[in-house]
C-alpha positions, 0 to 999 in steps of 0.5 A: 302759218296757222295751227295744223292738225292732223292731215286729212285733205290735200289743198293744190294750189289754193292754199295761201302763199307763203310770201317768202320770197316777195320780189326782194332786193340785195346789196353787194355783199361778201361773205366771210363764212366758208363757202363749205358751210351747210346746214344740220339738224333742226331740234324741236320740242313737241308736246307728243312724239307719237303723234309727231312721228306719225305725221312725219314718217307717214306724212313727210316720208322721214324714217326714224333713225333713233328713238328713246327717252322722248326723243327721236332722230329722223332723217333720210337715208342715213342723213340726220335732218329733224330731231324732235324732244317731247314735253307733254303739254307743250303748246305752239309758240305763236306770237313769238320769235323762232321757227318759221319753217325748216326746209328740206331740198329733194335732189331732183324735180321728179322727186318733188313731183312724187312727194307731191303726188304722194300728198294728193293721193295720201291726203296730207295737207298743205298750207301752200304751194310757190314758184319762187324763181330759185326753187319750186316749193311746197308747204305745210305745218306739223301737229304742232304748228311748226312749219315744213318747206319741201323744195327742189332748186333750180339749177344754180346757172339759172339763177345765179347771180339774180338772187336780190333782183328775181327771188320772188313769190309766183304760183306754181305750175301744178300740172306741170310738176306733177306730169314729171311722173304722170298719173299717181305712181302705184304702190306706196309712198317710199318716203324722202330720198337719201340725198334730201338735206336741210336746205334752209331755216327760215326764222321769225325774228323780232327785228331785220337790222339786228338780225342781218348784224348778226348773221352777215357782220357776225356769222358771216353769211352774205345778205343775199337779198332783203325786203325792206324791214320785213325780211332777209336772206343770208347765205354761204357760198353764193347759195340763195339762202341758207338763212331766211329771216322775217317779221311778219308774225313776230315784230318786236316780239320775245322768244317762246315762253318755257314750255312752248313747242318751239325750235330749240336750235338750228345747226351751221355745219362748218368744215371744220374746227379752225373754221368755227374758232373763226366764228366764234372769235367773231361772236362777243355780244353772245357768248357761246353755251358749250354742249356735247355737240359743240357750242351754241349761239343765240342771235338777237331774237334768242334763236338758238344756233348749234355750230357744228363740224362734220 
């Protein structure tokens, strides 16, 4: 994704597509990660927090559920989803391996159609828009390039079980989304509801093989579906995907120089502690690094993992 700025136009339709979901395909695969896994918090460094709170308050409709010392936690309803440090001066980290976008699933298409309407009435501006057979979703990219996904998911009998063979990139029914709530809703933008969570991270990676190593053969997470070297998606519990994985932008590259404005670790929420001992026992390539919060992973492109417990 380019560099955002701040929001000032709202583009429906005409942005370019995010291609993340382009006609893969899947081999049979079993996970050995607890069905139970979910995902935490996506940590951030950025180079001004106010600004960044701004555009996510305003913009994505997070509420800040903790501010001090250049850092802030946000979240919907009471739920932690982004946290965001700051280091002055921290510039994008194109041209490297890390985040490629974080995405948070709404619960409901109607809550989909208010972001939307939201976005068009507020001017927020969106990188993209994509059908991608599992889930309709909407893109755009924070102040300092770090890429957002807003999605709803289709109801898992739809799709389940199609994964490899139908996820896919197609254009998205605009009209029909927004007839969900019909003409712009009066009074403001409430903002995400309670029951949004991180669905999936998307992370650009400097190469798919050892990546899909890592987080099947590792981890744990089932490859649920795979695009030649580009790309892969990796998930828990029969879900589309908790993990995306691509090269379009970061092909044998290194991760983020200090200083950079780049993710500083996703979150794999375990249920519980003898499950992620199962995990790490299966971890020896990259030792963990303990952390107040629990241990942290590396996988072979230096993207960080936080292995947490509720």
């Amino acid at each position: 994704m380019t560099s955002a700025e701040e929001p000032n136009t709202t583009t429906l339709g005409a942005g370019p597509q995010d291609p993340e979901e382009l006609e893969a395909t899947a081999p049979d695969a079993t996970a050995e990660i607890s069905a139970q896994t979910t995902l935490g918090a996506v940590h951030l460094t950025v180079s001004d927090l106010a600004r960044s709170l701004e555009y996510y308050r305003h913009g994505v409709g997070l509420s800040v559920l903790e501010e001090a010392g250049g850092r802030a936690s946000l979240g919907a309803g009471d739920r932690e989803l982004l946290v965001l440090v700051e280091e002055a001066g921290a510039r994008p980290a194109f041209g490297h391996t890390g985040l490629y976008h974080f995405a948070l699933v709404v619960p409901r298409r109607v809550d989909l159609a208010r972001w939307l309407t939201h976005a068009a009435r507020d001017r927020v501006q969106l990188t993209g828009v994509a059908d991608h057979f599992v889930s309709e979703a909407l893109y755009l990219s924070d102040p300092d390039g770090h890429g957002i996904e807003i999605y709803w998911d289709r109801p898992r009998d739809v799709w389940e079980g199609q994964v490899g063979a139908r996820l896919t990139t197609q254009p998205l029914d605009v009209d029909g989304l927004l007839a969900e709530v019909g003409a712009a809703e009066p009074g403001g933008f409430e903002g995400l509801p309670a029951g949004t969570i991180m669905g999936h991270v998307h992370l650009k990676v400097a190469e798919v093989r050892s990546t899909i190593e890592f987080y099947r053969d590792v981890l744990g997470f089932a490859l649920m579906a795979q695009l030649g070297a580009q790309a892969a998606f990796l998930a828990a519990g029969g879900y589309h995907h908790h993990f995306g994985a691509n090269t379009w932008e970061s092909a044998g590259a290194s991760p983020p120089l200090p200083g950079s404005a780049a993710l500083r670790h996703a979150t794999i929420v375990l249920p519980d502690s003898k499950e992620r001992d199962r995990v790490l026992g299966r971890v020896r390539a990259s030792p963990a690094r303990d952390t107040p919060d629990g241990p942290v992973v590396s996988d072979p492109s230096g993207n960080a993992l936080l292995l947490a417990i509720p």
